[in-house]
C-alpha positions as CSV (number, residue, x, y, z in Angstrom):
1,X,4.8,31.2,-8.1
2,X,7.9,32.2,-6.2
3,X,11.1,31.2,-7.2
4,X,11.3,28.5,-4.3
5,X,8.3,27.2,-4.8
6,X,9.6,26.1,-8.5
7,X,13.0,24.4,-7.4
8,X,10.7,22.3,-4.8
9,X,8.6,21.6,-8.3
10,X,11.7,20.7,-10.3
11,X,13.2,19.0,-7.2
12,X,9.9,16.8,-6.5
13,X,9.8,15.8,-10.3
14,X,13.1,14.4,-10.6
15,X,12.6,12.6,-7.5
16,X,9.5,11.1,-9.1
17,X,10.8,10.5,-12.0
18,X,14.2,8.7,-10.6
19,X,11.7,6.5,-7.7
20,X,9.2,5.7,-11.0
21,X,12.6,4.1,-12.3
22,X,13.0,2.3,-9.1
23,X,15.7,4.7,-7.4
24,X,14.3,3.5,-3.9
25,X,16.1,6.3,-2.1
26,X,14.2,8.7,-4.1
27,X,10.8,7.3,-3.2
28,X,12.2,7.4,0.5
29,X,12.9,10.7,0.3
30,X,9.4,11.7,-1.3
31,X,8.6,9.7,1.8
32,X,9.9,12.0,4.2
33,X,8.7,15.5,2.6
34,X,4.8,13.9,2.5
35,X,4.3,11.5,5.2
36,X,3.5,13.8,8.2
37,X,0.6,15.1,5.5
38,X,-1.1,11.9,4.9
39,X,-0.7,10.9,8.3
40,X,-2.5,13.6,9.5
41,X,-5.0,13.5,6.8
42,X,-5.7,10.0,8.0
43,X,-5.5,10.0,11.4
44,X,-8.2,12.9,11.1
45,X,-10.5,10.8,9.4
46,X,-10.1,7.5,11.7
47,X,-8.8,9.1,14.8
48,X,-6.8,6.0,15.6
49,X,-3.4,6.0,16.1
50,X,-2.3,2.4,14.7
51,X,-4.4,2.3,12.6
52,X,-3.4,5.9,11.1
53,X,0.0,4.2,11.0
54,X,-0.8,1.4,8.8
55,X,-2.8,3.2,6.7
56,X,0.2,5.7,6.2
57,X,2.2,2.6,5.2
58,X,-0.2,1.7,2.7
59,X,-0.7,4.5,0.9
60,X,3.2,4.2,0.3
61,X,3.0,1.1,-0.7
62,X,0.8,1.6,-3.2
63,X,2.2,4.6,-4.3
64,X,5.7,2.9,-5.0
65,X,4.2,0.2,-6.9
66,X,2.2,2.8,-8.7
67,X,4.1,5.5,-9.4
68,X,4.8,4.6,-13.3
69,X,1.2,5.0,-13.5
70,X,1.1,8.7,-11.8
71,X,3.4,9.6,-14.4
72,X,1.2,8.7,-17.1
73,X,-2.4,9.7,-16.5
74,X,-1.9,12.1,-13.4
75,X,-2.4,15.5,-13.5
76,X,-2.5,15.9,-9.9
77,X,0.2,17.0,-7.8
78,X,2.1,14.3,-6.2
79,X,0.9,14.8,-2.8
80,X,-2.7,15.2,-4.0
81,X,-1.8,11.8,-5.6
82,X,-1.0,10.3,-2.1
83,X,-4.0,12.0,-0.3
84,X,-6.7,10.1,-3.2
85,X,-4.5,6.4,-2.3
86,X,-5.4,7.5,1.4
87,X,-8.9,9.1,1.2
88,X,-9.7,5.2,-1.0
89,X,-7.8,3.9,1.6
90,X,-9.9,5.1,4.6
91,X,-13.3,4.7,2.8
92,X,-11.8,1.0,2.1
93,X,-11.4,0.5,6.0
94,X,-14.8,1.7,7.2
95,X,-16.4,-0.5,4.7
96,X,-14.3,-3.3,6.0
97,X,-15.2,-2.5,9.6
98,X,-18.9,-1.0,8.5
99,X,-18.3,2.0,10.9
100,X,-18.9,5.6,10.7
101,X,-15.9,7.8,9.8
102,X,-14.9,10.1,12.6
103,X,-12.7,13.2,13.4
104,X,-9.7,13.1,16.0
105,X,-10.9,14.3,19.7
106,X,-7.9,16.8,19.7
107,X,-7.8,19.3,17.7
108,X,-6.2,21.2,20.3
109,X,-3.1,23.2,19.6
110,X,0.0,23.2,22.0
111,X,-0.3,26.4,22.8
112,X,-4.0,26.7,24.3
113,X,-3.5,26.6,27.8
114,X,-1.7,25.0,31.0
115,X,-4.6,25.7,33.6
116,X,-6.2,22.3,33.6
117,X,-9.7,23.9,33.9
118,X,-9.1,25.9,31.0
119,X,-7.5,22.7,29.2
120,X,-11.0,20.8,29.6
121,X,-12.9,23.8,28.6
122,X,-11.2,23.8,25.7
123,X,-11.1,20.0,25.2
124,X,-15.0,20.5,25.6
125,X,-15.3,23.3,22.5
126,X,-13.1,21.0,20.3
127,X,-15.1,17.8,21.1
128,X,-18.6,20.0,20.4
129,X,-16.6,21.0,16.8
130,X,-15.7,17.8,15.9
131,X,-19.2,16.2,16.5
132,X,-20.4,18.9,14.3
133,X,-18.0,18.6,11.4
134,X,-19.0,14.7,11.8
135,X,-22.5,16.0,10.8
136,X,-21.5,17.7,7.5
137,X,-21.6,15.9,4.6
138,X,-18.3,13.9,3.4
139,X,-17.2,15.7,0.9
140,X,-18.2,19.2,3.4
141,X,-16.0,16.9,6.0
142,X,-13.2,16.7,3.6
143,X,-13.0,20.0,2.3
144,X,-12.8,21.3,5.8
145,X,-10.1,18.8,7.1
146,X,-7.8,19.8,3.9
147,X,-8.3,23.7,3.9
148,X,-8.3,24.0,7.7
149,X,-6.0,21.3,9.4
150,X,-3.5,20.4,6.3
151,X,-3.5,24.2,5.3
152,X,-4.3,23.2,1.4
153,X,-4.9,26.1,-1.1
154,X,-8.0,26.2,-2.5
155,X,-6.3,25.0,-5.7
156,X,-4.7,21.7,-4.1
157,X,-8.1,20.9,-2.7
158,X,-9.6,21.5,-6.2
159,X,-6.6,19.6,-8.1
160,X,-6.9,16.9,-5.0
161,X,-10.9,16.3,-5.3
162,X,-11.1,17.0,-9.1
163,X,-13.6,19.8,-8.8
164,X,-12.8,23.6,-10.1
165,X,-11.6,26.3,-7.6
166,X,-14.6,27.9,-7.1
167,X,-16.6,24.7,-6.3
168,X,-14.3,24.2,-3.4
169,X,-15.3,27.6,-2.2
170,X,-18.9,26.9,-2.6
171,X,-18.4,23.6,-0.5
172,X,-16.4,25.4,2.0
173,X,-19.1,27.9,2.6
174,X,-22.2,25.7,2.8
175,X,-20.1,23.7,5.6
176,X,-19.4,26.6,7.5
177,X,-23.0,27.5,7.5
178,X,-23.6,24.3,8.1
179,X,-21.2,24.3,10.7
180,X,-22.5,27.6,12.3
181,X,-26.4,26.3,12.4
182,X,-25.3,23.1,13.9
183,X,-23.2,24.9,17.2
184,X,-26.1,27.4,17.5
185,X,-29.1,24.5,17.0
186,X,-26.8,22.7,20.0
187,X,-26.2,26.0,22.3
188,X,-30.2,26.8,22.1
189,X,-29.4,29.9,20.0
């Protein structure tokens, strides 16, 4: 682990530690470095905007009120923490709603292209990829959202779903292939 890597550590711990104490601006400020990340973890899982957004709200909510209790039992990271409230969190809604968890339309990057034929090519591959990944598994479905979209290390993603590195790995491949047989099975190949 490089050396700023660690401060960010030591930094995060004492902001835990002070917002477990009730240091508000703390927890707002653990706020700001992880809520773009459990938004997007979210919003990839319900592909609705508002509802993204009050999700996100929740899973700070509950974090704040439960943050003495991370400290005690968790051996998480923090933001692997936040990602479990919101993974319950999502499962929670679709029961509510009895509806089938789905992937955001757009996985399209800024930078793909300004020809608008070219756009709704695109917007046509990305569609076909996320009805596939819809057909994986969910756990398959989670492991790809966390290693591919959120950029998690294999050993977040194992730390995260409480499984060992190389179990992520195995999950990881079998959706791929998964992945693959599904696009060629729908392309007649």
């Amino acid at each position: 682990m490089d050396h700023t890597a660690n401060v960010m550590d030591r930094t995060e711990a004492l902001l835990i530690e002070q917002a477990a104490q009730g240091d508000a601006e703390s927890f707002a400020r653990l706020y700001d470095i992880h809520v773009k990340r459990v938004y997007r973890y979210i919003f990839y899982r319900v592909s609705d905007i508002s509802v993204a957004e009050d999700l996100t709200q929740e899973v700070f909510l509950r974090g704040w009120k439960a943050l003495p209790k991370f400290r005690k039992v968790s051996n998480k990271p923090f933001v692997g923490w936040l990602l479990t409230i919101a993974h319950n969190l999502v499962i929670d809604h679709y029961r509510s709603r009895r509806m089938e968890s789905t992937l955001e339309d757009d996985i399209m990057t800024a930078d793909t292209a300004t020809d608008p034929q070219q756009m709704a090519a695109v917007g046509m591959e990305q569609k076909r990829l996320q009805e596939a990944i819809r057909q994986l598994r969910p756990e398959q479905q989670q492991v790809i959202i966390l290693r591919f979209i959120e950029g998690f290390e294999y050993s977040e993603i194992a730390a995260l779903l409480g499984k060992k590195e190389g179990a992520i790995r195995v999950i990881q491949h079998r959706a791929l292939k998964g992945l693959k047989q599904i696009l060629d099975k729908d392309t007649g190949q």
